[in-house]
C-alpha positions in Angstrom: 17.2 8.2 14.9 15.5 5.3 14.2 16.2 3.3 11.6 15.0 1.9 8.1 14.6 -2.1 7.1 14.5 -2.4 3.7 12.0 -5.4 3.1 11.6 -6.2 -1.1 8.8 -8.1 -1.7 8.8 -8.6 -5.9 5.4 -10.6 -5.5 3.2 -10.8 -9.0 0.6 -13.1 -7.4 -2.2 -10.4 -6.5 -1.8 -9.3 -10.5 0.2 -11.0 -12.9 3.6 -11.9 -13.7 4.0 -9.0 -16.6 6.8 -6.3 -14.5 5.1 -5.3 -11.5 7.3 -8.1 -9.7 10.3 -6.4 -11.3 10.0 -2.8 -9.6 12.1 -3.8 -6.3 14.9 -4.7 -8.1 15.0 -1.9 -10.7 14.6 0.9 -8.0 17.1 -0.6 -6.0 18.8 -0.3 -9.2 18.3 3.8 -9.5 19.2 4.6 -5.6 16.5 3.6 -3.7 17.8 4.4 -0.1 21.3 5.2 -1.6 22.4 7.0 2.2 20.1 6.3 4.3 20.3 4.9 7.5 19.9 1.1 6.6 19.7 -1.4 9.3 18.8 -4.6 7.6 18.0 -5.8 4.2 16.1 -8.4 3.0 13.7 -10.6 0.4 11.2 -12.3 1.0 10.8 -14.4 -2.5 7.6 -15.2 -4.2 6.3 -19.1 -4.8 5.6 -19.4 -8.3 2.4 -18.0 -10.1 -0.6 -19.8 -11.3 -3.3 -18.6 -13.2 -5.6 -20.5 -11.3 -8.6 -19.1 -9.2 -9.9 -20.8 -6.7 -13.8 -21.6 -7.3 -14.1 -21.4 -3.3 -12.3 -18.4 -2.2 -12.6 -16.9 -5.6 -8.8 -15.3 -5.9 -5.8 -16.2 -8.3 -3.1 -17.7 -6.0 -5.0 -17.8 -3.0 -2.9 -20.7 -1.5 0.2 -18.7 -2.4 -1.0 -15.7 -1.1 -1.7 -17.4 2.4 1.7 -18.3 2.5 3.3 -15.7 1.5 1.7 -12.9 3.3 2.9 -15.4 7.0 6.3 -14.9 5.2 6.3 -11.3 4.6 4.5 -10.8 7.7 7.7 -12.8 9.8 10.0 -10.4 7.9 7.9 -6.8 9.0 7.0 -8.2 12.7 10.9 -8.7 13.5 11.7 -5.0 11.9 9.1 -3.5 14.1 10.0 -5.7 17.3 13.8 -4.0 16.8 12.3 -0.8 16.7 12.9 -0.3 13.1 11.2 1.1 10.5 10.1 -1.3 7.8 9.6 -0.4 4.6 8.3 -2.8 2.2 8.8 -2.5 -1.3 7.0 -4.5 -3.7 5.6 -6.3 -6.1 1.6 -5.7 -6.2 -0.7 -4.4 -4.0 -1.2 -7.9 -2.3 1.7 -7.0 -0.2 -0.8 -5.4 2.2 -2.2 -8.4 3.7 1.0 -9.5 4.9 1.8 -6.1 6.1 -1.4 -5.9 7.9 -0.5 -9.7 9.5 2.1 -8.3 11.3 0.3 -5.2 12.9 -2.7 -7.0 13.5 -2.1 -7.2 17.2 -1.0 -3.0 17.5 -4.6 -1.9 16.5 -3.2 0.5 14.3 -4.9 2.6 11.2 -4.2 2.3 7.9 -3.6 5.7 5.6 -4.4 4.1 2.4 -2.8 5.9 -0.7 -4.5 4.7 -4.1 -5.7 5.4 -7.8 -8.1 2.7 -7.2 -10.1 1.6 -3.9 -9.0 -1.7 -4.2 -12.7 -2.7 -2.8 -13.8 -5.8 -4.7 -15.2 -8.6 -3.1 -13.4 -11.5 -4.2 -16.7 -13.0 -5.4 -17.6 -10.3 -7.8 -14.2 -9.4 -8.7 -13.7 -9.1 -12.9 -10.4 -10.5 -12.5 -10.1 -12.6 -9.4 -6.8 -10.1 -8.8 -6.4 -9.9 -5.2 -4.5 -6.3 -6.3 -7.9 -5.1 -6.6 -9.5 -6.1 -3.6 -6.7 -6.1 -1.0 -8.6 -3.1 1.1 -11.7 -5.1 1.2 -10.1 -8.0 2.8 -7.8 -6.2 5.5 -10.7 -4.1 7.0 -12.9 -7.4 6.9 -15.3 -6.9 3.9 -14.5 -10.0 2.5 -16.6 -13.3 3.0 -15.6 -15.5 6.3 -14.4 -17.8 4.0 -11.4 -15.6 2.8 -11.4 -13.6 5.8 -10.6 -16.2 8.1 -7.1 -17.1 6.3 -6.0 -13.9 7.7 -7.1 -14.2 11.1 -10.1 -13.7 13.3 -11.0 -10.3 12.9 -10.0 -7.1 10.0 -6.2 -6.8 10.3 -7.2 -2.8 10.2 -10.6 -1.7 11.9 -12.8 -0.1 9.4 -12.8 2.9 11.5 -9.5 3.8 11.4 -9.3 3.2 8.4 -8.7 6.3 5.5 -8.8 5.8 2.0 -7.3 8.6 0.1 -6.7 9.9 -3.4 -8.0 7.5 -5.2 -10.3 8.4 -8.7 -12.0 5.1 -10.1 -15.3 6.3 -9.1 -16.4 7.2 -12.2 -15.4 3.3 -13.1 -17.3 2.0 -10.0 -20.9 0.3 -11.5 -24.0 -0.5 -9.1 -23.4 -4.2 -8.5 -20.0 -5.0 -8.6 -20.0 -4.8 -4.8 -17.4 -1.4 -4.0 -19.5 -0.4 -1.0 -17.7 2.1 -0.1 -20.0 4.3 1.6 -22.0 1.8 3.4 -18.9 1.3 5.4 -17.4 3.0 8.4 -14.0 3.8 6.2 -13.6 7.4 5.7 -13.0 8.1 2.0 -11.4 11.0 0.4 -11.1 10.3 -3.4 -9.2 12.8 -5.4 -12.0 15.1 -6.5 -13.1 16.0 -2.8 -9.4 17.1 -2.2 -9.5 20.3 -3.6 -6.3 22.2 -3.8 -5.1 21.4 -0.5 -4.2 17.8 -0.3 -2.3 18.2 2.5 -5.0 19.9 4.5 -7.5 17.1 4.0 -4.5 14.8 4.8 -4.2 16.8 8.6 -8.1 16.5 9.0 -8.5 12.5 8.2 -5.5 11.8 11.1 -7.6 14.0 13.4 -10.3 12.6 12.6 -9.8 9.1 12.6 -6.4 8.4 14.4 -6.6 11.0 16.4 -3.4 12.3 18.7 -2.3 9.0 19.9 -3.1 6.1 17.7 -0.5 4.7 14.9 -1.0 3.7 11.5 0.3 1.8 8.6 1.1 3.8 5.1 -0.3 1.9 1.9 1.3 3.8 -1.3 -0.1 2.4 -4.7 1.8 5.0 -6.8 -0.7 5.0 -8.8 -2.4 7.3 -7.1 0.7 9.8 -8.5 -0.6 12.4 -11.9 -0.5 9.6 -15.0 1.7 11.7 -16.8 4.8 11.5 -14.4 3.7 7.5 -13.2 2.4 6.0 -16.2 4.5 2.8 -15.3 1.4 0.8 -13.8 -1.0 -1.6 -14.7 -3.8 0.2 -14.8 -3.7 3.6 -15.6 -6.5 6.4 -15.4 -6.7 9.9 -16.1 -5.5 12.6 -13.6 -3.9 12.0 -10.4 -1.9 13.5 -7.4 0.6 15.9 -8.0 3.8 14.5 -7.3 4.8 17.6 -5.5 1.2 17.0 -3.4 2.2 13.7 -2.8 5.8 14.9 -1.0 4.1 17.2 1.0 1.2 14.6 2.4 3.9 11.9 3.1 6.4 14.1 5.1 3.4 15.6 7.4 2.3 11.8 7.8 6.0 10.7 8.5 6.8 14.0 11.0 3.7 12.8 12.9 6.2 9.9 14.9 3.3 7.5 14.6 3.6 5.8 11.5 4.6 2.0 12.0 6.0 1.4 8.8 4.9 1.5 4.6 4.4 -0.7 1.5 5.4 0.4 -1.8 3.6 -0.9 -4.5 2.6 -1.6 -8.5 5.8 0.3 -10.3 5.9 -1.8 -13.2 9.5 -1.1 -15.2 8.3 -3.1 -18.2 5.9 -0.1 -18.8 8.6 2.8 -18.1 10.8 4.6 -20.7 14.3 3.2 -21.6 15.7 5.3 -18.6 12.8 4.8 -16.0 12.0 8.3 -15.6 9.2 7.1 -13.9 11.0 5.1 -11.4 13.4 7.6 -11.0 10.7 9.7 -10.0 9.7 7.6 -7.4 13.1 7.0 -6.1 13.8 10.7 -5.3 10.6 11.1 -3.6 10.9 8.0 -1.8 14.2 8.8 -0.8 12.9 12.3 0.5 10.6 10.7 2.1 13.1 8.5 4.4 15.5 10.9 4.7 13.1 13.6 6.8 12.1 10.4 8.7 14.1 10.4 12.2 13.5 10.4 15.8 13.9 14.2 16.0 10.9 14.9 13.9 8.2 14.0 16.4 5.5 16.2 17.1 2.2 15.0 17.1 -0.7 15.3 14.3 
């Protein structure tokens, strides 16, 4: 069986220092991975944060971010070089670009699970957060200016790319630059669904990953039904069943091709006094892991 690197990663710098960077520590806390088969642990610690965007790049942090995405990056490109199973656990949704760093060279796909489609260009960002345009910059989107601090071409080709469950649309206005369907990304927001998550889920491999190709798992949990993950940031209406959510991630873990997954934007500061909502996410994470093993292998 192979087995699981726990990478935490409690980086604020794509949002703000107000929680998110506390959610590693608190679900470690409530049994993250309590049983599982660990092989290594590790944290890769954030530089400080500075509520500073850069008038070039047009991001908070962006030195920062540089730097620690090569970190985080070093950390996920030894798990995967040991045959391990990396499982990053952070912090905000920035996490990605390091992630994406270290598989830049497998030309894998990206199964990208989200409340939001994280598809700002930096430039026309509200917020200069780079939490809310981290998809944007990994398949490319971005200007050369930003994209070349990440390497010379998207760390995840458009292509394969899948961008699933999210529900902003209705937030998404004509110029602020989410071109979502001028791209080659295939994009399955909540409402096209329906009541078969799971089903679209099967389609979207087939369709853009195919039989053979692996892939990297993004999970914003976000994306979960507000009322049992209200601990994030920025909260909207709706959302995937958690139960939904179970069933997507075991058929995209039984397929034996996904590299490894980031965790990302559990803020404890916004739970309840006994993070239910963290607790949540610990049993289903845990679920997750636990079904993950050599012996479950068939192909999508």
């Amino acid at each position: 069986m192979t087995l699981l690197d726990e990478i935490l990663a409690p980086s604020a710098l794509g949002l703000a220092p107000n929680g998110v960077q506390d959610g590693p520590s608190v679900l470690k806390q409530l049994g993250l991975f309590a049983g599982l088969p660990l092989r290594r642990q590790c944290q890769v610690e954030s530089p400080p944060y500075r509520d500073l965007r850069s008038e070039t790049l047009h991001i908070l942090n962006a030195d920062a971010l540089v730097g620690y995405s090569a970190s985080l990056a070093h950390e996920v490109r030894a798990s995967l070089d040991a045959g391990a199973f990396p499982v990053v656990i952070g912090g905000d949704c920035s996490v990605l670009l390091g992630c994406g760093l270290a598989v830049a060279d497998e030309d894998a796909g990206l199964f990208f699970l989200d409340g939001h489609q994280d598809f700002y260009l930096p430039e026309q960002s509200p917020t200069g957060e780079a939490a809310d345009m981290d998809l944007a910059i990994v398949t490319g989107h971005a200007s050369p200016e930003v994209q070349c601090l990440f390497g010379d071409r998207p760390l995840y080709a458009p292509e394969h790319t899948i961008l699933f469950g999210n529900r902003d649309d209705h937030d998404v206005i004509e110029d602020n630059a989410m071109r979502l369907p001028a791209t080659a990304l295939l994009h399955l927001p909540l409402s096209s669904l329906g009541v078969d998550p799971l089903r679209q889920a099967r389609s979207a491999i087939a369709a853009r990953l195919g039989t053979e190709r692996r892939f990297w798992v993004h999970l914003d949990v976000d994306v979960i039904e507000d009322a049992d993950m209200y601990a994030v940031d920025y909260r909207l209406p709706g959302g995937l069943p958690l139960s939904q959510l179970a069933r997507v991630l075991d058929y995209l873990m039984s397929t034996g091709r996904v590299l490894g997954m980031d965790v990302t934007i559990y803020n404890p500061r916004l739970d309840g006094a006994d993070y239910p909502c963290g607790r949540r996410l610990v049993e289903l994470l845990n679920t997750c892991f636990a079904r993950f093993g050599a012996e479950k292998s068939h192909r999508a």
